[in-house]
C-alpha positions in Angstrom: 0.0 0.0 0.0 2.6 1.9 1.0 4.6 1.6 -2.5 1.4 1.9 -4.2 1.1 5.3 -2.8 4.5 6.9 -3.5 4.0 5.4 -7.1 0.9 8.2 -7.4 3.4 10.5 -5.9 5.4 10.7 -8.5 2.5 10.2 -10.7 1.5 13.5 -9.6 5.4 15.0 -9.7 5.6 13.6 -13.4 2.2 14.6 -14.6 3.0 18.3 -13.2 6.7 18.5 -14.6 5.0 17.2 -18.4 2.3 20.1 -17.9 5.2 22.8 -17.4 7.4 21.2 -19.8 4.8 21.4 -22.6 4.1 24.8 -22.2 7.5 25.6 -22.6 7.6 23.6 -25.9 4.9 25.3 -27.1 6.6 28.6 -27.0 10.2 26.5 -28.7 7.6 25.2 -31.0 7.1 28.0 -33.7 8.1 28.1 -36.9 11.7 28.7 -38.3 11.3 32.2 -39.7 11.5 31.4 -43.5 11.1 33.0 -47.0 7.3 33.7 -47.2 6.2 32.6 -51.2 4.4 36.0 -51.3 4.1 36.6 -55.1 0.8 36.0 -56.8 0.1 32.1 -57.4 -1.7 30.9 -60.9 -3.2 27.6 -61.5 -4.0 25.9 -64.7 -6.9 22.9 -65.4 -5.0 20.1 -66.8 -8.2 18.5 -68.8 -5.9 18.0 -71.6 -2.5 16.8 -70.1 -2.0 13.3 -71.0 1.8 13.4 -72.6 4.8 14.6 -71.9 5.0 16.8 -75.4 1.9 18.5 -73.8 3.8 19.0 -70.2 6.3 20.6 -72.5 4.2 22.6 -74.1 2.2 23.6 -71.1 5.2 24.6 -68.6 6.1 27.3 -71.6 3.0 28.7 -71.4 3.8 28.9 -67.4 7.2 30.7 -68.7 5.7 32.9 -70.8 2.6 33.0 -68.5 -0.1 33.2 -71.1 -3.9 34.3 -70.8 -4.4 30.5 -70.1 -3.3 31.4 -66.2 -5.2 32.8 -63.5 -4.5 34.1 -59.9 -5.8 33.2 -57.1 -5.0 33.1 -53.4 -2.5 30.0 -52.6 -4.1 30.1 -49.0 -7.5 28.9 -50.4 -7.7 26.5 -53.4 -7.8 27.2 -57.0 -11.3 27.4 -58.4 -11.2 24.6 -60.7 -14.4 21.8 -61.4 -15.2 19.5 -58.7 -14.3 16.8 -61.0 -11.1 17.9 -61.9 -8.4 15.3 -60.6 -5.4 17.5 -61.9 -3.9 21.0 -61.9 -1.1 23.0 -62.4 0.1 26.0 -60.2 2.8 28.5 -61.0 4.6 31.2 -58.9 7.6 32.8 -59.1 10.6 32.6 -56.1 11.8 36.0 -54.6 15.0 38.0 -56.3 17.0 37.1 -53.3 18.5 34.1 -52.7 19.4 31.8 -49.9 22.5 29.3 -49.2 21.7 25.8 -49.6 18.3 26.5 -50.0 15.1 24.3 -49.8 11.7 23.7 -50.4 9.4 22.1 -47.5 6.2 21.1 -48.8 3.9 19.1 -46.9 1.0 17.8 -48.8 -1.9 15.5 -48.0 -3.6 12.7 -50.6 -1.4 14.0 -53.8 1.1 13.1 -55.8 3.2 16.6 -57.9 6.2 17.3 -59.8 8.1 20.5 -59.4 9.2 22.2 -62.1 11.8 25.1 -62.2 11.2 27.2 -65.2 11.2 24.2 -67.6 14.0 21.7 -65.4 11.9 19.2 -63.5 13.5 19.0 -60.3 11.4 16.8 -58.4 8.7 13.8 -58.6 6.9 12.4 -56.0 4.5 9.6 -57.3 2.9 9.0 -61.0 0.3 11.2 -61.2 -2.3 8.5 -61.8 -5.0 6.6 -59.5 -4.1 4.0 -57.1 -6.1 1.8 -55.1 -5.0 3.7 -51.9 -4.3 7.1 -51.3 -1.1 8.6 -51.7 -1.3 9.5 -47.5 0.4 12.7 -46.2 4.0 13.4 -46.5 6.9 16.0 -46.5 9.4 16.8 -48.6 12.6 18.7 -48.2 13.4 19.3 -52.2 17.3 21.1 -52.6 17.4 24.4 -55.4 20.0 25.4 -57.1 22.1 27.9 -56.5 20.6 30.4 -59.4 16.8 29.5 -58.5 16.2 33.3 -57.2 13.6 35.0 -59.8 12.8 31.5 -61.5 9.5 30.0 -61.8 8.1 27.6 -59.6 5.6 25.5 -61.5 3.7 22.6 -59.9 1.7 19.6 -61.3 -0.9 18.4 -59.1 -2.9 15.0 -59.4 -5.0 13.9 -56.4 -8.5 11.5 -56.8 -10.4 13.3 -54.6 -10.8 16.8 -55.5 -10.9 18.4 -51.9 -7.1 17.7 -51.8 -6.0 18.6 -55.3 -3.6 21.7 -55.6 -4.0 22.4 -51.9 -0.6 22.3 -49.8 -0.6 21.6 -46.1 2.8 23.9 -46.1 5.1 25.5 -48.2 7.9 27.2 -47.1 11.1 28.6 -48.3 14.5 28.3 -46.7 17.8 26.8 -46.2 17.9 22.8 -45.6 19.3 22.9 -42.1 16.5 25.2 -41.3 14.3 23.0 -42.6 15.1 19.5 -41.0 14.8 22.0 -38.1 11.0 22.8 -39.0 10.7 19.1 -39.2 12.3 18.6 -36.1 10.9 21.5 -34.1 6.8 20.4 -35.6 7.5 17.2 -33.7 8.2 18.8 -30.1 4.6 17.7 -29.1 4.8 14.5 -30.2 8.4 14.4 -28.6 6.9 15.4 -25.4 3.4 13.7 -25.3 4.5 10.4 -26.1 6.9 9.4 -23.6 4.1 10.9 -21.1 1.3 8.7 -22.5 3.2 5.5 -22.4 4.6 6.6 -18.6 0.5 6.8 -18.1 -0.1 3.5 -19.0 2.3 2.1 -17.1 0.8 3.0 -14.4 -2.4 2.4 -14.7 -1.1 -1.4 -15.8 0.6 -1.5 -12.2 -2.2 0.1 -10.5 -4.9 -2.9 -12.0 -2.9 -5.8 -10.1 -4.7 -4.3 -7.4 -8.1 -6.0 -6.4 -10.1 -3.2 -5.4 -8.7 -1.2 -8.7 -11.9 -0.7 -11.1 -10.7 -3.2 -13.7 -13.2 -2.3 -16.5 -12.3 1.9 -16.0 -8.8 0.7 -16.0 -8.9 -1.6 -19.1 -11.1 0.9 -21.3 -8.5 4.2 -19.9 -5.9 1.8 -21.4 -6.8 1.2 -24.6 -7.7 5.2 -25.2 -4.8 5.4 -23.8 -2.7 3.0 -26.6 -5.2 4.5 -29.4 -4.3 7.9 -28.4 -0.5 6.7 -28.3 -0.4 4.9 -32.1 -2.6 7.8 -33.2 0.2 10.2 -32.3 3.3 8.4 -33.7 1.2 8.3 -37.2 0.7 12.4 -36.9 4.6 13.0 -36.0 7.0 13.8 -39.4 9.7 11.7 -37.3 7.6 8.3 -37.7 8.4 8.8 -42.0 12.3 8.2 -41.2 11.4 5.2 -39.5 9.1 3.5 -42.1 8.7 5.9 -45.2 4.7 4.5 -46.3 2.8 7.3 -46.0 -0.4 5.6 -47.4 -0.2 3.1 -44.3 0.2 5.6 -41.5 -2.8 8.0 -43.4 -5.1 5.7 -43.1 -4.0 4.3 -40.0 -4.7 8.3 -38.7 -7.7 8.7 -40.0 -9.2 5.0 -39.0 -8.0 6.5 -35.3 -9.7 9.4 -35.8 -12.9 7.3 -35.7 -12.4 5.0 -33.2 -10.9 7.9 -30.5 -14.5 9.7 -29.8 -15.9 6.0 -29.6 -13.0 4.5 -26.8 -13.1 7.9 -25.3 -17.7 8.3 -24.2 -17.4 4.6 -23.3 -14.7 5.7 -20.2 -17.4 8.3 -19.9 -20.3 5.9 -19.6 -18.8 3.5 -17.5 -18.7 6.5 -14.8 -21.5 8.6 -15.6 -24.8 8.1 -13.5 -27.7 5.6 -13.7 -29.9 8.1 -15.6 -27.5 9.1 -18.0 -26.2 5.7 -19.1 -28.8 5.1 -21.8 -27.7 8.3 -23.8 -24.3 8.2 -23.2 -24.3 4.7 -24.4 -26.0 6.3 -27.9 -23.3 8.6 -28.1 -20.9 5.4 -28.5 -23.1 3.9 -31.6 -23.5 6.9 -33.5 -19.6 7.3 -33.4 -19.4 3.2 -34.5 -21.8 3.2 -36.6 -20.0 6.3 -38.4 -16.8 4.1 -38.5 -18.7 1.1 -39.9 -19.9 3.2 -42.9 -17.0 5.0 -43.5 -14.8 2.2 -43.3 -17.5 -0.3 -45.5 -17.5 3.0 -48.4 -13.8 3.3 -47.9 -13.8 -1.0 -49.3 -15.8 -0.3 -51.9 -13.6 2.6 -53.0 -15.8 5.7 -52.4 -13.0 7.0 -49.8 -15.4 7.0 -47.3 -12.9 8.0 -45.0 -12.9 11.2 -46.6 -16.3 11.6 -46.9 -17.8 10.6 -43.3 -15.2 13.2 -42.3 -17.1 16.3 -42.8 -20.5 14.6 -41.1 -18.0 13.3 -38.3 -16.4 16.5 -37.5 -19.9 18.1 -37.5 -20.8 15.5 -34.8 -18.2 15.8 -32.7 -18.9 19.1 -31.4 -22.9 18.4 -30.7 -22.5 15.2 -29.1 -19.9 16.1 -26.8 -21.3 18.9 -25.5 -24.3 16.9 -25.1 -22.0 14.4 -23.1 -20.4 17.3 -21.3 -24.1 18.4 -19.7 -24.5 14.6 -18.8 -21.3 14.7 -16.6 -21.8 18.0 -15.6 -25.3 16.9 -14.1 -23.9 13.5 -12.5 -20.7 15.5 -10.6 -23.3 18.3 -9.2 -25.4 14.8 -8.0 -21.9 14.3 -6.2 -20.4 12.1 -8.7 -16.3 12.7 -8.1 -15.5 10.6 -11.4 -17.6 12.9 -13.5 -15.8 16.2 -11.7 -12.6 14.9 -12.8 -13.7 13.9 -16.1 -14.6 17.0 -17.4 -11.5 18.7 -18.3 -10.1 15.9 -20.4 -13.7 15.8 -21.9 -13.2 19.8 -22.5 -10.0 19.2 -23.7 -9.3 16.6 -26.3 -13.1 17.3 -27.8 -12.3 21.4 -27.5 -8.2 20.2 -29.3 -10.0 17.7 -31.5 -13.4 20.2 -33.0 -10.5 22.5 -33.5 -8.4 20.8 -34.9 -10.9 19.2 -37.4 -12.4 22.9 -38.4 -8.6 24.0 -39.1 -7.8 21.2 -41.0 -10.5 19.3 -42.3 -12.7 22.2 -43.2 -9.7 24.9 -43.7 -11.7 27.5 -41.7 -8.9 28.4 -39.3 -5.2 28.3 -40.7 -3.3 26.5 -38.1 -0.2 24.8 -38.5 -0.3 20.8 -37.2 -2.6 19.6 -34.6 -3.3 21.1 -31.2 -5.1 17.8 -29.5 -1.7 16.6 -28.3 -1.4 19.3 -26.4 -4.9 18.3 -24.2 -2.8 14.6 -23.1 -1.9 16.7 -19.6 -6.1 17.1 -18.7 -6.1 13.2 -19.2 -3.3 13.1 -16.9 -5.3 15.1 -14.4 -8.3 12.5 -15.1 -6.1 9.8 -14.3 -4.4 11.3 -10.9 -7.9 11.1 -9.5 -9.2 7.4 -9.8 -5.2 6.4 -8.5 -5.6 8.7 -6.1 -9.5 6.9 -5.4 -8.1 3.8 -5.7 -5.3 4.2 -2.9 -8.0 6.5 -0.4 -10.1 2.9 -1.4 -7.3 0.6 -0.4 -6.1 2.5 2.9 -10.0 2.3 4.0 -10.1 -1.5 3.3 -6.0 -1.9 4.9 -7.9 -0.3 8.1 -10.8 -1.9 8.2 -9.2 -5.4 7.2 -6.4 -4.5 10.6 -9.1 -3.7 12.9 -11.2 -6.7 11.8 -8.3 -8.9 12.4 -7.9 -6.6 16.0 -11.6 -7.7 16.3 -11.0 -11.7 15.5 -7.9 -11.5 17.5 -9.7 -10.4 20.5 -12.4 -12.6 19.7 -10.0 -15.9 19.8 -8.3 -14.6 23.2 -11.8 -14.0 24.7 -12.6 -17.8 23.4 -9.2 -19.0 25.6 -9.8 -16.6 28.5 -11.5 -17.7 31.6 -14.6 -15.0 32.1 -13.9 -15.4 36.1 -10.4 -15.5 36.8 -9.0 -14.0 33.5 -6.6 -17.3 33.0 -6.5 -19.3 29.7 -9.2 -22.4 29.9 -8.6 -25.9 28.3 -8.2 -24.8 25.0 -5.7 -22.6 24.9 -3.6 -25.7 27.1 -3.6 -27.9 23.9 -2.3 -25.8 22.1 0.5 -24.6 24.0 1.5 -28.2 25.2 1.2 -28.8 21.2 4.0 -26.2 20.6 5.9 -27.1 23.8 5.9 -30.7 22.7 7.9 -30.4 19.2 10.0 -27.8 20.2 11.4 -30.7 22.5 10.9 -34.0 21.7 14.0 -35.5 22.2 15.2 -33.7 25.3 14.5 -34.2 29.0 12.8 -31.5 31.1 12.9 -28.6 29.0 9.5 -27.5 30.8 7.3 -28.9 33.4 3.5 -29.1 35.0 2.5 -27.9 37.9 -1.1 -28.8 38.8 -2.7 -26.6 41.7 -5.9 -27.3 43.4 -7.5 -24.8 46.1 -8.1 -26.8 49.7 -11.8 -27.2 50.6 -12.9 -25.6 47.9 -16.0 -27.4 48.0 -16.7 -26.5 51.8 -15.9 -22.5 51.0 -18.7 -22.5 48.5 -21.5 -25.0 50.7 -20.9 -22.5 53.5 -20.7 -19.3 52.1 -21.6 -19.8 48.6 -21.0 -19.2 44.9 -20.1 -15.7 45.3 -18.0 -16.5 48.1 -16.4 -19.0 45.8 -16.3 -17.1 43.0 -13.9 -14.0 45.0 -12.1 -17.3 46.2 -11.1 -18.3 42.4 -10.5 -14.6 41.1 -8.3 -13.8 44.0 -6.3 -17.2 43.9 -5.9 -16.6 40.2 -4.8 -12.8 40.6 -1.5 -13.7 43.7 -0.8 -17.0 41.1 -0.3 -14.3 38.2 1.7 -11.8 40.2 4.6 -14.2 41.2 5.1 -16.2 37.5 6.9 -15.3 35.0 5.2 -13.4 31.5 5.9 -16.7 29.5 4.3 -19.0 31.6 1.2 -20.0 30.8 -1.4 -20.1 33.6 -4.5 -22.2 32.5 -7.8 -23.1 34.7 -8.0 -26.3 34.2 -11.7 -26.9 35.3 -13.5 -25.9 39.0 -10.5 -25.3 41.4 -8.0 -26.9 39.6 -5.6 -24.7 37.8 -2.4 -25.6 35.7 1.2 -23.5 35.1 2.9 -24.5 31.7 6.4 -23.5 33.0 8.3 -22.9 30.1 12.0 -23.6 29.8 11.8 -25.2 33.3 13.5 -28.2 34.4 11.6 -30.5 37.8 13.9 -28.9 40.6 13.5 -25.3 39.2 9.6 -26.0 39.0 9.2 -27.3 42.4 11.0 -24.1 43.7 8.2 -22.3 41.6 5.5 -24.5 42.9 6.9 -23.8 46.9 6.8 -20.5 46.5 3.1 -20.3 44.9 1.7 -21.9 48.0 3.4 -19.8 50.3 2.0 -17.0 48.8 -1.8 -18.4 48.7 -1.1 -19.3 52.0 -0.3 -15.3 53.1 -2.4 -13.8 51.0 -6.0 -12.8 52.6 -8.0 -14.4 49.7 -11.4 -14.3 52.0 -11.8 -12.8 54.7 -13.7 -15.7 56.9 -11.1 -18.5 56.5 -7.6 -18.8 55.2 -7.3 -20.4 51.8 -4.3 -22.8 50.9 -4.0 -25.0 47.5 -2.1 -28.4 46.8 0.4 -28.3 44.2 1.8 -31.6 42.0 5.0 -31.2 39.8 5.7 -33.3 36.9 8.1 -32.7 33.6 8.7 -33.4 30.6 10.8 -36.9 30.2 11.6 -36.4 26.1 10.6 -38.9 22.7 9.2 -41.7 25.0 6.6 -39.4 26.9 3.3 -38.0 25.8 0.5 -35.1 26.8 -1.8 -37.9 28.2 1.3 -39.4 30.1 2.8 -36.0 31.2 -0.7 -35.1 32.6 -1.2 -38.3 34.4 2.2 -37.7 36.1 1.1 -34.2 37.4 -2.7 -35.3 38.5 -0.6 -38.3 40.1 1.6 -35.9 42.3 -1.4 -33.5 42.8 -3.1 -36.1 44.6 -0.1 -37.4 46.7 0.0 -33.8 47.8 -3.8 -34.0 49.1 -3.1 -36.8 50.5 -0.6 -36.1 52.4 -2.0 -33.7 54.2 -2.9 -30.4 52.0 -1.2 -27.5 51.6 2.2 -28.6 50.4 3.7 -29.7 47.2 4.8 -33.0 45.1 7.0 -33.6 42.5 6.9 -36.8 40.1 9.2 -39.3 41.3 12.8 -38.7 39.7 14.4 -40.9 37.6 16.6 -42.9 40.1 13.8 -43.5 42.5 11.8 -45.1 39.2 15.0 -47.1 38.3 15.0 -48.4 41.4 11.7 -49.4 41.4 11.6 -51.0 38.4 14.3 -52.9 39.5 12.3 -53.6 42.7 9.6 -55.2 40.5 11.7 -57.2 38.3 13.4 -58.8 41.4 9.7 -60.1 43.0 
């Protein structure tokens, strides 16, 4: 438990450092200032471009930039047909050149050439239809040193006309500045993903526990691993690693689905009673989104594409709509919906944002901004660990004070009501234990058997309650003059037994003296002075037994009543047997 909490601890430390670290990278994470392409852009349909004599004859006209050219702004697209599948676009570079310079262009769904004034410099893809989509990539594509004043002409083919001649990015500038752009794009990916998978971890430590909420847990972890994949396919790094940009664009957008779905279930599986039923809705229409998209997407109607506006639409409405369900179960004193709310704020606020700036091109933002919401999930996550341990410190207690409760419950089982001495039971036990600590050795502890004297005629005479201050009292001198591991036992009426431990036959008979002179000088009752009878017996190793060793002590006991009362007995010793024995075998 213990461990358990200092691991949310430094939950909280790291989830605290990431939050301060990432707004720091946000500030590091602006662009490299680079050569803005600031001169008017002109586009050209490509109906008729089906040879390369026509390319030829088409990138002159962008040279001499005939009639056949028209502007428009690069930051919208170029107002071609909507079944148009290619385009050209020319601009010209500035008069002032850079060292070493570069283009970084960042396009989505695409495949272009690049042109300078009639030397085609670079080709990526064949500008025909494939069965998958070309995905999103960068390029980094090196100029030559005399490009300043020369015309940059494009040729554009993409199969679905949203993304044809549009360009995430293009930017101007040398290549080291560049691969820094690349670099620098990737800070919140750098950041986020190391934090995600140090989230996961923990929750996979904290659902060994049994009280841990195992299907919260297992539904936080798979968002969790979703959100995780989702950002290694948005990073520019992940194309060093495996350069297939169709894979991880589809991969991305499948995600894109599937997060909003993962994401309300966490929220149903807290959310009250009464708002279960619509919550739960909000999970089909997300699936049943994926299922059609992904079903148009087989039959090759890029339904990915196409569910994308209708999904981004929904996203906003049903969230909010989820966001008053949560609101409504923490004000009923739900704590789970209270902490639930900002990462629900904040990867559907990042996500509607991030869809209308991309997606819809309504807001010109550069990358995503939902990586950025990971540290509210963090928060969401630092309250059911910190549940889950308050949970387990409330059991830990209850579970020691039950076992307080049991213990007491077993003593008060072996304790004598009336005298406060262990009864019977308690005797097996420890004879049990005392037995195979020493089975092989002689007198390693000893008996003594006490009985009070006339016990009978105290309580015929005076009575029970007489009797009963008799027993307490005799039991209360007995416990003042032994020794804390003895074991003092009340063996049944006025009988009592002390399990001397680690007691040899000479050192219990000293014991045993001493015990009835001090019945005999205490003032147990107060109408006639009470002695006892004492009997000593030990333990004689492997060949004796419980049964025998009892037998021994009652034996002695009763030599000492015998005798007269008020003294004590001790077994006969070993000699004195020998002797008999050999006694016996002689008659």
């Amino acid at each position: 438990m213990e461990k358990l909490s200092k691991t949310g601890n430094c939950m909280n430390r790291w989830i605290r450092f990431w939050g301060l670290l990432l707004i720091f990278l946000g500030f590091m994470a602006g662009s490299v200032a680079a050569e803005p392409l600031d001169s008017t852009w002109y586009w050209r349909s490509d109906y008729e471009a089906d040879s390369g004599d026509k390319d030829a004859e088409w990138v002159a006209s962008a040279m001499n930039q005939t009639d056949d050219w028209q502007p428009f702004s690069f930051s919208g697209q170029a107002p071609f047909g909507h079944d148009a599948t290619r385009v050209w676009l020319m601009t010209t570079l500035p008069d002032n050149s850079l060292r070493d310079a570069a283009l970084y262009v960042q396009v989505t769904g695409q495949s272009f050439e690049v042109w300078l004034d009639d030397t085609l410099i670079y080709n990526y893809g064949d500008l025909q239809p494939h069965l998958v989509s070309y995905g999103k990539r960068w390029h980094v594509i090196l100029l030559p040193p005399d490009y300043a004043g020369r015309k940059l002409i494009i040729r554009a083919y993409a199969s679905d006309p949203s993304y044809l001649g549009r360009f995430d990015s293009i930017q101007l500038d040398s290549n080291v500045n560049q691969m820094t752009r690349i670099i620098r794009q990737d800070i919140p990916y750098a950041a986020n993903i190391p934090l995600t998978i140090f989230m996961i971890l923990m929750l996979v430590l904290y659902f060994s526990s049994p009280v841990a909420p195992k299907r919260l847990y297992t539904a936080i972890i798979i968002f969790m691993a979703e959100f995780l994949v989702w950002m290694v396919c948005a990073s520019n790094t992940k194309q060093m690693l495996l350069d297939a940009p169709a894979f991880w664009w589809i991969l991305m957008r499948i995600l894109v689905y599937i997060l909003p779905i993962s994401a309300n279930y966490i929220v149903f599986l807290i959310v009250d009673k009464a708002y279960k039923r619509g919550t739960w809705m909000t999970v089909l229409a997300f699936g049943m989104l994926l299922f059609i998209a992904l079903w148009a997407e087989i039959l090759g109607l890029d339904g990915l594409d196409a569910c994308a506006s209708a999904y981004y639409i929904m996203l906003p409405a049903l969230e909010l709509l989820l966001l008053y369900w949560v609101i409504r179960s923490a004000l009923a004193g739900n704590g789970y919906c209270r902490a639930v709310m900002i990462p629900l704020v904040g990867m559907a606020g990042a996500g509607t944002l991030d869809g209308f700036s991309i997606h819809f091109h309504w807001l010109q933002e550069d990358g995503y901004t939902i990586p950025y919401a990971t540290i509210t999930i963090g928060i969401f996550l630092l309250f059911i660990v910190r549940q889950q341990i308050k949970r387990e410190r409330y059991l830990m207690a209850r579970a020691a004070g039950l076992e307080d409760e049991v213990a007491r419950a077993v003593e008060q089982a072996e304790i004598d009501s009336l005298t406060q001495c262990y009864n019977r039971t308690k005797m097996d036990s420890v004879l049990a234990a005392e037995v195979r600590a020493h089975r092989q050795e002689e007198e390693p502890f000893s008996l003594i058997m006490m009985d009070i004297d006339f016990f009978k005629r105290v309580n015929d005479t005076f009575g029970h309650e007489a009797g009963d201050e008799v027993l307490a009292g005799f039991a209360a001198v007995v416990r003042r003059n032994i020794k804390k591991q003895d074991v003092f036992v009340r063996w049944g009426g006025e009988e009592f037994i002390l399990v001397c431990r680690h007691c040899s036959g000479k050192e219990a008979a000293l014991v045993a003296e001493r015990l009835r002179f001090q019945v005999q000088e205490a003032a147990l009752f107060a109408k006639e002075q009470i002695t006892c009878s004492i009997g000593v017996a030990s333990w004689r190793g492997a060949t004796d037994s419980i049964n025998h060793l009892l037998k021994r002590v009652d034996d002695a006991l009763y030599e000492a009543k015998r005798t007269g009362r008020n003294r004590v007995c001790q077994e006969q010793d070993s000699a004195v047997r020998w002797l008999q024995q050999m006694q016996l075998k002689s008659e």
